[in-house]
C-alpha positions in Angstrom: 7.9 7.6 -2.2 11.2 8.7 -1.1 12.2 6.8 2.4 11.7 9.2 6.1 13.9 8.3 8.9 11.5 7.9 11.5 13.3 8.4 14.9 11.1 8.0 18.5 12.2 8.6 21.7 11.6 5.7 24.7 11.0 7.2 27.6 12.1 4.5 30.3 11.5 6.0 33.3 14.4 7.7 34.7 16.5 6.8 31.7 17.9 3.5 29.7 20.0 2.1 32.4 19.4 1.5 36.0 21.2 4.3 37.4 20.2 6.6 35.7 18.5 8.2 38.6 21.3 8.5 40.8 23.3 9.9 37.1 20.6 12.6 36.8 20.4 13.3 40.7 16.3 13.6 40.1 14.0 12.4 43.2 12.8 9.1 43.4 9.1 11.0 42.7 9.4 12.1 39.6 8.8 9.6 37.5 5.1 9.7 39.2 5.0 13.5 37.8 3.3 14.1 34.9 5.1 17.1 34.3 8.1 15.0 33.9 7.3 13.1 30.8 5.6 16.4 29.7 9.4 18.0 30.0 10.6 15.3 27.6 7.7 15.2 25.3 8.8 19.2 24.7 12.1 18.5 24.5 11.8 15.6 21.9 9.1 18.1 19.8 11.9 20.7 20.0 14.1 18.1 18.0 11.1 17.5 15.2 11.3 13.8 16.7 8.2 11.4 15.6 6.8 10.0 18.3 7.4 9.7 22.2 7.0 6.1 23.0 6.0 4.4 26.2 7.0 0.9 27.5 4.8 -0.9 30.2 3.5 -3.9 32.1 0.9 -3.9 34.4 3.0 -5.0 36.8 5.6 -3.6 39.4 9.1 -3.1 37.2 12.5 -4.2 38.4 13.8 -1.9 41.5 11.7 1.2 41.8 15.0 2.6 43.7 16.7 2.5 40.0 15.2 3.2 36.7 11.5 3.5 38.0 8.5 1.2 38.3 6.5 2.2 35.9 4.5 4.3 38.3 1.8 5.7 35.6 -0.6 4.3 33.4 1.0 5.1 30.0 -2.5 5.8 28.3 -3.0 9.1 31.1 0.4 10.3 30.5 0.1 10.1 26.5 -3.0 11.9 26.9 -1.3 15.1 29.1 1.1 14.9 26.6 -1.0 15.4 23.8 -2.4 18.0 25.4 0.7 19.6 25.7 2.4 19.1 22.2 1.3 20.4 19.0 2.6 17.9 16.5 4.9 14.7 18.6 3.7 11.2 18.1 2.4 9.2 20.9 2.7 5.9 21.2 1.7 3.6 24.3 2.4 -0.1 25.3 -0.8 -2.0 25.8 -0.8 -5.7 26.9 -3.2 -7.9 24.9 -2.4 -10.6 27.3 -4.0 -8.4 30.8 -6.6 -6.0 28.7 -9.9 -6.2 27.1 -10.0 -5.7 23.6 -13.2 -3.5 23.6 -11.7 -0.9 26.6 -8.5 -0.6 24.9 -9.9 0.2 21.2 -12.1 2.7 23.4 -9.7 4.1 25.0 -6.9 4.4 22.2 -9.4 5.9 19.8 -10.5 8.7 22.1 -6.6 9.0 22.8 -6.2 9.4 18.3 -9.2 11.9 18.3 -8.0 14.1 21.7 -4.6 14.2 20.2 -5.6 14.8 16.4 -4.1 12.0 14.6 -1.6 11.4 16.7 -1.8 8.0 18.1 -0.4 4.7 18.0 -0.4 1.4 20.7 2.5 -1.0 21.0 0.9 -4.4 21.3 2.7 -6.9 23.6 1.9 -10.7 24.6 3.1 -10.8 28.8 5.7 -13.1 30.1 6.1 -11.8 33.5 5.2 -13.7 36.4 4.7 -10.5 38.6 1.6 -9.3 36.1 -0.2 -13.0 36.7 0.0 -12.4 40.5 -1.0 -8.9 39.9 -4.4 -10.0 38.5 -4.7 -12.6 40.8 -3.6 -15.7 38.6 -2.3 -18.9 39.7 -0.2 -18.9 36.7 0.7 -17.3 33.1 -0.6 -18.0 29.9 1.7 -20.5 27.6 3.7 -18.7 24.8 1.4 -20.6 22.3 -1.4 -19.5 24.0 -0.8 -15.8 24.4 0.0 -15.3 21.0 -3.1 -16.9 19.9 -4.8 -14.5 22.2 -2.7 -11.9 21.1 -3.7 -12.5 17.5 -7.4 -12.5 18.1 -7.0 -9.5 20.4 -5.2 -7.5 17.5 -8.1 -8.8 15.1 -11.0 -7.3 17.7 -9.3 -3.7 17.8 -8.9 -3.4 14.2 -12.1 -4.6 13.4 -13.4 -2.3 15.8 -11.7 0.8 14.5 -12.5 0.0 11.1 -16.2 -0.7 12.1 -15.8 2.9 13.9 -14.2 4.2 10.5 -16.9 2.6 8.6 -20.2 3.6 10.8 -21.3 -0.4 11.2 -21.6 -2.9 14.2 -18.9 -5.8 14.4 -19.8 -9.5 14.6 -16.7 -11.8 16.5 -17.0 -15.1 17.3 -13.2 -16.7 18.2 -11.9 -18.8 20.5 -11.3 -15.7 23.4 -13.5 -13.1 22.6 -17.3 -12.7 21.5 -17.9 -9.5 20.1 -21.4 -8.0 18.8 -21.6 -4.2 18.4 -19.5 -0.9 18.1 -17.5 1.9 19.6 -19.3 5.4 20.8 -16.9 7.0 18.9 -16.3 7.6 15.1 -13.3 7.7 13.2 -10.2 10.0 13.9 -8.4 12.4 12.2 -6.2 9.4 11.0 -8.9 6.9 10.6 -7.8 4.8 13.9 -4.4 4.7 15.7 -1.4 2.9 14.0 -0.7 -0.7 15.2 2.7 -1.2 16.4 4.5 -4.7 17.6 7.4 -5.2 20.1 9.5 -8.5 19.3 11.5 -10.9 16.8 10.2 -14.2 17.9 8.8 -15.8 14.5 5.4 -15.6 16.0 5.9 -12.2 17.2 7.4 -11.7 12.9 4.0 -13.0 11.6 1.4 -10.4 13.5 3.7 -7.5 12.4 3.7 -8.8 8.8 0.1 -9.4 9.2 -1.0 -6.1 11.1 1.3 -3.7 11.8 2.9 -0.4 10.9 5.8 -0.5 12.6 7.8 -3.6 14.7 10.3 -2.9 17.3 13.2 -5.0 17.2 16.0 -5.6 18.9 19.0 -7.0 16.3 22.4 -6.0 17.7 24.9 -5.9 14.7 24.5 -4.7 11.3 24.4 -8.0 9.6 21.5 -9.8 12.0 19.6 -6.0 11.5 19.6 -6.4 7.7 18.4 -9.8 7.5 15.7 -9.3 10.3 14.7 -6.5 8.1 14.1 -8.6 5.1 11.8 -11.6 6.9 9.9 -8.6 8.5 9.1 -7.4 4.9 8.6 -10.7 3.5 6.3 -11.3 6.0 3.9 -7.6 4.8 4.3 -9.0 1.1 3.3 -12.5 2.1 -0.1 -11.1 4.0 -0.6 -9.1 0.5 0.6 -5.9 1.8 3.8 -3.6 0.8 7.4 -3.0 2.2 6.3 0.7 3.0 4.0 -0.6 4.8 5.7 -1.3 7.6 8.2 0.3 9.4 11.3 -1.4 11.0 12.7 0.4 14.3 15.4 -1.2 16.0 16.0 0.3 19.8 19.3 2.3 19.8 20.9 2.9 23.2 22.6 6.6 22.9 25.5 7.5 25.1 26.4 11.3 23.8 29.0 13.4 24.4 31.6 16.3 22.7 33.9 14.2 22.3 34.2 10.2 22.1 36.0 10.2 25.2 33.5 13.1 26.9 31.1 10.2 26.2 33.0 7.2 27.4 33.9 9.1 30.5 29.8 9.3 30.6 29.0 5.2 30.1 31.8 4.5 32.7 30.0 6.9 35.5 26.8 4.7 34.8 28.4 2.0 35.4 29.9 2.6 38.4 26.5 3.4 39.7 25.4 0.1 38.9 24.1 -2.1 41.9 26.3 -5.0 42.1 25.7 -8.0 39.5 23.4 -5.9 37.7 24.6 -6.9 34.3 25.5 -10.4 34.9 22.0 -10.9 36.5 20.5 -9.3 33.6 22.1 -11.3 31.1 21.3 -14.5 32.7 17.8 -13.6 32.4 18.3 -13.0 28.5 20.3 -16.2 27.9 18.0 -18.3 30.6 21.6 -19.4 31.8 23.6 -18.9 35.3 26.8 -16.8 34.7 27.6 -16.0 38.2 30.6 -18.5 38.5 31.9 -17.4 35.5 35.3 -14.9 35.8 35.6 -11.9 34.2 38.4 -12.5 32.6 37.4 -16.4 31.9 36.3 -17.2 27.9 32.3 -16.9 27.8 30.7 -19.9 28.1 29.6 -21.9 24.9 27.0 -23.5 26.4 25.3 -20.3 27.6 24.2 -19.9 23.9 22.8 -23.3 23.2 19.4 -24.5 22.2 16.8 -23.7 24.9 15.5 -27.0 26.3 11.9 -25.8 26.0 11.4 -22.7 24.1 7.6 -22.3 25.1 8.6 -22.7 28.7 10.9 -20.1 28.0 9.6 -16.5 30.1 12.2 -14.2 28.8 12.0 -13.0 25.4 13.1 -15.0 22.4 13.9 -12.1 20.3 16.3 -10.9 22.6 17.6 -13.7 23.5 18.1 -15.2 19.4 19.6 -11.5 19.0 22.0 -12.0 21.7 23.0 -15.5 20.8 23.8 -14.0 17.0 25.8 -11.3 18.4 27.9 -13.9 20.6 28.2 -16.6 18.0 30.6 -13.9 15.9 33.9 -14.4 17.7 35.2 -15.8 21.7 34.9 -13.6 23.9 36.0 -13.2 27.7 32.6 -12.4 30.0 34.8 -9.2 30.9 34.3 -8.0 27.4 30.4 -9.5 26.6 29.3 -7.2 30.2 31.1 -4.0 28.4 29.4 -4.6 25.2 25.9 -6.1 25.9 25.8 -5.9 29.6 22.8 -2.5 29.0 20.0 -4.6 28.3 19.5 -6.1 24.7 19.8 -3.2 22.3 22.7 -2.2 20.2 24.7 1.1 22.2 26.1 3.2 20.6 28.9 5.8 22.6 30.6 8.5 21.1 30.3 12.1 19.5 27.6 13.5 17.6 28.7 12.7 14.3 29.5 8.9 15.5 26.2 8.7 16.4 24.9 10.1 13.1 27.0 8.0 11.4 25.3 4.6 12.9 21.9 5.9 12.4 22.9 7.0 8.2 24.7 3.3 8.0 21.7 1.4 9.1 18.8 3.3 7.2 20.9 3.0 4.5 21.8 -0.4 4.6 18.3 -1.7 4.4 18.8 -2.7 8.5 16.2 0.1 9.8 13.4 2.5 8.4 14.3 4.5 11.7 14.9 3.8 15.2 13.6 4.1 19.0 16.1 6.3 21.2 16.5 4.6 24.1 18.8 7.6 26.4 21.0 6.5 28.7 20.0 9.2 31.3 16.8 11.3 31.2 16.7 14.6 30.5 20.3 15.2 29.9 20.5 12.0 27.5 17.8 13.2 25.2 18.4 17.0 25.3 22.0 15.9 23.9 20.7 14.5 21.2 18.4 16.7 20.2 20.4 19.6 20.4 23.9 17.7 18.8 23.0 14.9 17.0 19.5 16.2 15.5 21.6 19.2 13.6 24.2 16.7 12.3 21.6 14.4 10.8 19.4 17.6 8.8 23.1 18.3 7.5 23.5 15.1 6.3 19.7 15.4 4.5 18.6 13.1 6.9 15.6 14.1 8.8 13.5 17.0 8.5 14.1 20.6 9.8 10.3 21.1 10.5 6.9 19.1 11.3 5.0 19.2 7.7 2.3 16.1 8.5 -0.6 16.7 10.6 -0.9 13.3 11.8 1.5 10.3 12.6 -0.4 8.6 9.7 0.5 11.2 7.4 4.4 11.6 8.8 5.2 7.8 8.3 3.5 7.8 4.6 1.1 5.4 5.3 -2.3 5.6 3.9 -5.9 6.6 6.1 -8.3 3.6 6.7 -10.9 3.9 3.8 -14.7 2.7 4.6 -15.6 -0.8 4.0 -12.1 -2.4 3.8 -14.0 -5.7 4.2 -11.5 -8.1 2.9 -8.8 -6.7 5.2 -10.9 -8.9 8.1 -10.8 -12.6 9.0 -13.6 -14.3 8.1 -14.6 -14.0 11.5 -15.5 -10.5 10.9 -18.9 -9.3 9.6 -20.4 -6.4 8.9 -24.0 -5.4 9.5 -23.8 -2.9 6.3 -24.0 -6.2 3.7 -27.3 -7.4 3.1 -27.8 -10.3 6.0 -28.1 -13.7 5.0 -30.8 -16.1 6.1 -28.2 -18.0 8.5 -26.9 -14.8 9.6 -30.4 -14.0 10.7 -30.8 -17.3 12.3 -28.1 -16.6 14.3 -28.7 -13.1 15.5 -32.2 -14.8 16.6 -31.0 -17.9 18.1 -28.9 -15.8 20.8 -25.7 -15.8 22.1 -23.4 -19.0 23.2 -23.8 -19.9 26.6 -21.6 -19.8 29.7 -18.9 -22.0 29.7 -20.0 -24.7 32.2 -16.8 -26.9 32.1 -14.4 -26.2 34.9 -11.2 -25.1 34.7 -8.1 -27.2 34.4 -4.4 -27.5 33.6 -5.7 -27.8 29.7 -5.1 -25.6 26.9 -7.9 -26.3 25.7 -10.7 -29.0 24.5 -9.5 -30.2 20.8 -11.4 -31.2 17.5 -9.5 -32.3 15.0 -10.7 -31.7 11.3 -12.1 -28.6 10.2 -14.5 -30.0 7.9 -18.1 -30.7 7.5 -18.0 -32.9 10.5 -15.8 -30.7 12.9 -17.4 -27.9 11.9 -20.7 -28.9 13.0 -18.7 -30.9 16.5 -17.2 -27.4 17.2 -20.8 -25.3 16.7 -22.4 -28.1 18.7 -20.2 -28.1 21.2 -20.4 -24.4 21.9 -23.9 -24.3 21.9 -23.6 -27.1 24.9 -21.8 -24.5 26.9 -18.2 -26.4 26.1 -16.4 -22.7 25.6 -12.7 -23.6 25.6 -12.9 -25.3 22.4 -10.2 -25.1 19.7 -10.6 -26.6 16.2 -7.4 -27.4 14.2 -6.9 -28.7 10.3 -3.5 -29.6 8.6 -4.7 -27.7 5.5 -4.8 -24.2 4.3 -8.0 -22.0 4.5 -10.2 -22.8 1.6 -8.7 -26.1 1.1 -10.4 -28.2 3.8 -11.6 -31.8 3.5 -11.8 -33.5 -0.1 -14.1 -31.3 -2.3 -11.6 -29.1 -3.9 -8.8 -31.6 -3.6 -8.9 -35.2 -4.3 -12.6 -35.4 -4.8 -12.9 -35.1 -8.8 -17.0 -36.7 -9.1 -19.7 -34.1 -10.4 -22.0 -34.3 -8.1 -22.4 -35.8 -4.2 -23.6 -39.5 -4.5 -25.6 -38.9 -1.3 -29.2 -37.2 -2.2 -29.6 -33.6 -1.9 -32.1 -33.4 1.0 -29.3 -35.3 3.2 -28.9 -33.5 6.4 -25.4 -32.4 7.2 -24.2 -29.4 9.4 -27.2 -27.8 9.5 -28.6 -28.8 12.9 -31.9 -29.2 11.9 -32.6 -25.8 10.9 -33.3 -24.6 7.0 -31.7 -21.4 7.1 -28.1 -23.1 7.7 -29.1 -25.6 5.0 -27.5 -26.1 1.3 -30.7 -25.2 -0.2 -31.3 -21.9 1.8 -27.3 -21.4 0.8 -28.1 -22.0 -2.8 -31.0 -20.3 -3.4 -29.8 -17.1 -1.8 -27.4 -17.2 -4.4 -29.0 -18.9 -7.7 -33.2 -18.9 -6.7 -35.5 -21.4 -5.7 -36.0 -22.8 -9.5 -32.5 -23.3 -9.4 -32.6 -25.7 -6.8 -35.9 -27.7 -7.9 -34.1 -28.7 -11.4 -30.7 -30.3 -9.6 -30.6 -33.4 -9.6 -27.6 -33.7 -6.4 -25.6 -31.5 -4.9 -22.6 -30.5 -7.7 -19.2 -30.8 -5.4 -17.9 -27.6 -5.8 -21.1 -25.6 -5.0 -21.0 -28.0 -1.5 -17.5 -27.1 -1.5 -18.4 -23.1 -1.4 -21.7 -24.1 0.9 -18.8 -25.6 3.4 -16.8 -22.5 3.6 -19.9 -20.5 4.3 -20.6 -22.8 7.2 -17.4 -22.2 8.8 -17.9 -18.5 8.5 -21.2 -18.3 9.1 -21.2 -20.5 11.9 -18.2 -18.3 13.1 -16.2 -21.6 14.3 -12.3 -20.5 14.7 -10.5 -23.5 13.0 -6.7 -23.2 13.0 -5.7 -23.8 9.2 -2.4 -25.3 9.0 -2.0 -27.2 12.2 -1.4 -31.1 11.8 -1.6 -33.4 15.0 1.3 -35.7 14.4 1.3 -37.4 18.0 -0.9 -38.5 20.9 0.3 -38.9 24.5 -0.7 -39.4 27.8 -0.4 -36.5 30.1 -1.4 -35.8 34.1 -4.5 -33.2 32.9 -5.5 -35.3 29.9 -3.5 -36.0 26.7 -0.6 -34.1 25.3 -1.0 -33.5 21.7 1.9 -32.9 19.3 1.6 -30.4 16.6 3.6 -28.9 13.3 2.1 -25.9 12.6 3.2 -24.4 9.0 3.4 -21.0 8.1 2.7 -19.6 4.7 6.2 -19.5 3.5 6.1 -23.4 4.2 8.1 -23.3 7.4 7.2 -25.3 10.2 7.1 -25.1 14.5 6.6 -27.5 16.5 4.2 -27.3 19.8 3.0 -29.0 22.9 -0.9 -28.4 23.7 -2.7 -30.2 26.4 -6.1 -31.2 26.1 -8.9 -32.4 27.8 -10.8 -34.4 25.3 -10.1 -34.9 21.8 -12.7 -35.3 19.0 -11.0 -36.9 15.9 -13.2 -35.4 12.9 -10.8 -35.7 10.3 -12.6 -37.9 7.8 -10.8 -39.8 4.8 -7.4 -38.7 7.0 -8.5 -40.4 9.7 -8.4 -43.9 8.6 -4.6 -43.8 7.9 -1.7 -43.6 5.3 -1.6 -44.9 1.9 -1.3 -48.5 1.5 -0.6 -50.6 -1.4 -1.1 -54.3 -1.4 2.4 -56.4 -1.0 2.9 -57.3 -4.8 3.0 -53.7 -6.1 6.7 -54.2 -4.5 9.0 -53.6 -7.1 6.6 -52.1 -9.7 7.4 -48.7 -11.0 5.6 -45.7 -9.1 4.5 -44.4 -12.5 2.2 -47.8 -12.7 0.3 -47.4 -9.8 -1.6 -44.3 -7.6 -4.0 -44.1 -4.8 -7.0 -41.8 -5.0 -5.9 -39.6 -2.3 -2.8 -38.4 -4.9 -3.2 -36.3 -7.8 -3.3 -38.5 -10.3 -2.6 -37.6 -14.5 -5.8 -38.7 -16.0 -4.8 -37.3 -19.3 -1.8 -39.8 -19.9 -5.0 -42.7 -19.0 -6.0 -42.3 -23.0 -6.8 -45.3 -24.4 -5.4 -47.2 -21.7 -7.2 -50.4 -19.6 -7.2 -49.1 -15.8 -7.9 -51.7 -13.1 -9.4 -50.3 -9.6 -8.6 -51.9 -6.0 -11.4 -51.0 -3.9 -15.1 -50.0 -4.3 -15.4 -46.8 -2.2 -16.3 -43.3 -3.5 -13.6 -42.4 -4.5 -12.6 -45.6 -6.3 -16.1 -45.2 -8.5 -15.0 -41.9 -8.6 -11.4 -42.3 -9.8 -12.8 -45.3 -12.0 -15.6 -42.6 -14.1 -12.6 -39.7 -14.1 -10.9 -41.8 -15.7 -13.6 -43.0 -18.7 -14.6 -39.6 -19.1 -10.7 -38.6 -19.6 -10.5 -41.5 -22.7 -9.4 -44.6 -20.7 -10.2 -47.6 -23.1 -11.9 -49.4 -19.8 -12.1 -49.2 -16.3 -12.5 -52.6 -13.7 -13.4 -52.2 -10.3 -12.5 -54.9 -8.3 -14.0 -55.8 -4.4 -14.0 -58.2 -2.0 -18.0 -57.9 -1.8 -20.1 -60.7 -3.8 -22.5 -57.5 -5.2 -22.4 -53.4 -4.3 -25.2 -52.1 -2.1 -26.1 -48.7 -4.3 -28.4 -46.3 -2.1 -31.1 -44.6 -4.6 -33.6 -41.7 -3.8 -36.7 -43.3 -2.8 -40.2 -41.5 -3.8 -40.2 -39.9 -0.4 -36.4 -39.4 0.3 -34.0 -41.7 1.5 -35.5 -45.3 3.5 -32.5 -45.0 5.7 -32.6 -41.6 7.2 -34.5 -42.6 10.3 -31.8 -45.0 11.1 -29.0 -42.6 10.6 -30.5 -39.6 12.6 -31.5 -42.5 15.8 -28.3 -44.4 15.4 -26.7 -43.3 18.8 -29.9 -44.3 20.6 -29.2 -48.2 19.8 -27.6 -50.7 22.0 -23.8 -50.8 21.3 -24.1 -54.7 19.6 -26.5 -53.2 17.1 -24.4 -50.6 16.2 
């Protein structure tokens, strides 16, 4: 398909800069007039524009005697809008960090089907300290922690458009939200609204590549827009998605006149409108760095773009400010000439003539730095009417953009394909849907109820922590929950799917444990292995094994974690414990999929260490394999090459499962012989007794005995 240039128009209040109103000689009022954003949603349809975008935080913004504060909800104004607009775009910013998942998808859906098709939301994580005190907070969410949020929030409204797509109920269980049920509404005459994602922090990066259609960015010179561009598409083909399907849109300040110097004649009356310090105050918020002593004709200080101390403690935004800090690093500069150039607020400006203009826009979409770009005006209406009326002709002579509207919906315009029914695998694991047959555990679960309240009060803590994601923390973290412990997180170094030992490093047939051995089933039948496996293979099935085969229990495992609807973090290694005021500070590498790691501070409450084989250490070798080759020796917990074992005499340290385990791999692969060797006089070997194993009762009442018997 042959690439659009998708061009949107941000209506910030009054305009792009701060003095805009006093440019445009409007009333302070008007911004709290519908009709206004009415008049520009006309003039941007006149121009064939895509979309009129609305910025937002449900807090007071900045100096309502400048740009505006933000004085309507976007969600009523996109709605009048639709109203009055036969074909323009709408697309609203939506906080996942001060909304409820279930009122928003409600309320954006019905916002799709009023306007036709028409719809999109802008999903933002809130840094502001003025929204926290807004809702009555004693303080903001950490980054790590509204992006978490943010993550799970995106999951809910997609799952619950899709659910309204496909006609079913949605099942969530996650670490914010609880979900169990549907939308009144049905699908729209797109499917559901596009997704779109503000930011260029990495984390910001991944739930565009993930989720989204389109990601606003902020890159400020041609070479930082083309590489953004390529880790935002990476990160679509990484999640098993395409390049088209996602759209990058870098905010373009536009400062249009006649002429070049019409125009500069234009930015320098803005200026001098400015209130005092403006832009130095605004860059120090960017940079997290005081430039007030600096002189304007003194060279910019080095240290302004440095590492930030603490990047989670950070409140402005890292995209901007990594954008910035690129832009800087290029050549010295005096702070005289950094004010003129990035002084407006974090996007790239462009000033000049019509075709100047054009010619920035052509340069980038053909580059490969932008699929389009979000208009930011310097001065509403006169801003936007100029670029409509100059700039839109140039670029539909250049072949451009189009002459009229063709698509019915925003879907349609930005050639990306309608939500089909029963997209299942599109959803977390998480996710169910009531139109697949329900399982026996499913069932159980319906029937056992809901989790309870959280009891545990709140602290300073992130959150309470299980480490391993496993058979063991899997049934901790469902236990847990079921006390009424709610804030619960679950973390594993590995992947999802590769969890524990069974598809690893484990390499025996079957268990070695009997296959009536409890494990995380609670008690209950229907969570058991045997109601698992005879779901799947029947109950004659399960009468002729002998024990459990490993990769069966592997599979069984995996449909406890999604059955069980535990959220385990995949890919999150605790490298570090530490004491800390509210409990214990825990340092973690989380990985990404591309192998790239971040490091992250989380404070916990308690800490549950389920993690198994892991959790009794690193390798270790005994003091006289110094010096021996590495091709001589292995441990069990490596892939070891069985294959070059032919014929060979083996000798094993250690009489553990997977010593036995390692020590019959390696007969069955052709070693000549195999020794085990202990420090034991003779091995205790557990058999099934006539009636199931002697020892159960001892195992199920062990935490009831005194602490020297144990």
């Amino acid at each position: 398909m042959t690439r659009r240039l998708i061009l949107n128009v941000n209506v910030l209040d009054f305009g792009q800069t701060i003095s805009a109103r006093d440019f445009s000689g409007l009333p302070a009022a008007r911004v709290a007039d519908v009709d206004y954003y009415v008049e520009q949603a006309k003039a941007a349809e006149r121009g064939t524009l895509d979309a009129l975008f609305l910025a937002d935080g449900p807090a007071l913004q900045g100096d309502p005697r400048g740009r505006g504060g933000r004085a309507l909800e976007p969600s009523l104004i996109l709605t009048a809008i639709a109203e009055a607009t036969d074909h323009l775009g709408v697309i609203g910013t939506l906080s996942t960090t001060y909304n409820d998942p279930v009122e928003l998808a409600d309320r954006l859906l019905a916002l799709d089907r009023v306007s036709g098709g028409r719809a999109a939301w802008n999903a933002v994580t809130t840094y502001s300290p003025p929204a926290a005190d807004n809702f009555g907070l004693p303080g903001r969410p950490d980054r790590a922690t509204r992006y978490r949020r943010a993550d799970e929030f995106v999951d809910v409204v997609l799952g619950l458009w899709q659910a309204a797509v496909d006609g079913v109920d949605l099942h969530h269980d996650g670490e914010f939200f609880h979900i169990n049920g549907r939308l009144p509404l049905g699908a729209s005459p797109q499917g559901h609204p596009l997704l779109l994602q503000a930011g260029g922090s990495p984390q910001g990066r991944e739930l565009a590549g993930r989720a989204a259609n389109g990601v606003f960015t902020a890159e400020l010179t041609l070479d930082a827009g083309i590489e953004h561009y390529e880790l935002v598409k990476q990160a679509a083909v990484r999640h098993g998605r395409s390049r088209g399907d996602l759209a990058v849109l870098p905010g373009l300040i536009t400062v249009v006149g006649s002429t070049h110097a019409e125009a500069e004649e234009r930015l320098a009356r803005t200026r001098e409108l400015l209130p005092r310090d403006h832009e130095t105050l605004r860059l120090n918020g960017m940079l997290g760095y005081d430039l007030r002593g600096v002189g304007l004709d003194d060279p910019f200080p080095q240290d302004a773009l440095g590492e930030l101390a603490d990047p989670q403690a950070f409140t402005a935004s890292l995209g901007f400010r990594e954008s910035l800090v690129r832009a800087l690093s290029k050549r010295p500069y005096t702070f005289r000439e950094v004010l003129d150039e990035f002084g407006n607020g974090g996007h790239r400006r462009v000033v000049g003539a019509p075709e100047e203009i054009a010619d920035t826009i052509q340069e980038w979409f053909e580059a490969g730095a932008a699929d389009g770009f979000n208009l930011m005006p310097d001065a509403f209406p006169s801003g936007l009417d100029d670029f409509v009326d100059q700039v839109v002709p140039v670029l539909r002579k250049r072949g451009l953009f189009r002459h009229e509207y063709e698509e019915k919906t925003l879907r349609g315009r930005w050639g990306i394909e309608e939500p089909e029914a029963a997209h299942r695998a599109e959803h977390p694991v998480s996710v169910g849907y009531d139109a697949a047959p329900e399982s026996r555990g499913d069932r159980f679960l319906r029937h056992f109820g809901p989790d309870p309240v959280n009891w545990v009060r709140e602290t300073e803590t992130d959150h309470d922590v299980v480490v391993g994601g496993g058979q063991a923390g899997l049934g901790i973290g469902f236990a847990l929950r079921r006390a009424g412990v709610g804030r619960l997180s679950v973390i594993d170094a590995a992947a999802p799917g590769e969890t524990g030992v069974w598809k690893t490093i484990a390499r025996m047939h079957t268990l070695r444990t009997p296959k009536i051995w409890p494990e995380p089933e609670f008690g209950h039948p229907e969570l058991s292995f045997r109601a698992w496996y005879e779901e799947r293979h029947g109950q004659a099935a399960y009468e002729a094994l002998d024990r459990i085969p490993r990769l069966p229990w592997a599979a069984y495992i995996d449909w406890i974690e999604d059955t069980l609807r535990v959220p385990v973090r995949h890919r999150t290694r605790l490298v570090r414990v530490a004491p800390h005021e509210h409990g214990l500070a825990l340092e973690l590498v989380v990985t990404d999929e591309d192998g790239t790691e971040e490091r992250r501070t989380e404070v916990t409450r308690r800490l549950v260490f389920a993690n198994g084989v892991e959790g009794t250490g690193g390798f270790s070798f005994p003091e006289a394999f110094d010096g021996l080759s590495r091709e001589l020796y292995a441990h069990t917990g490596e892939p070891i090459d069985f294959d070059n074992l032919t014929g060979k005499k083996i000798g094993v340290l250690g009489a553990g499962a997977s010593a036995l385990d390692a020590a019959a791999t390696a007969l069955e692969a052709g070693a000549a012989e195999a020794h085990v060797f202990t420090r034991r006089e003779k091995l205790l070997i557990q058999g099934d007794a006539p009636q199931g194993p002697a020892n159960i009762g001892a195992r199920e009442n062990f935490h009831r005995r005194p602490d020297a018997e144990r």
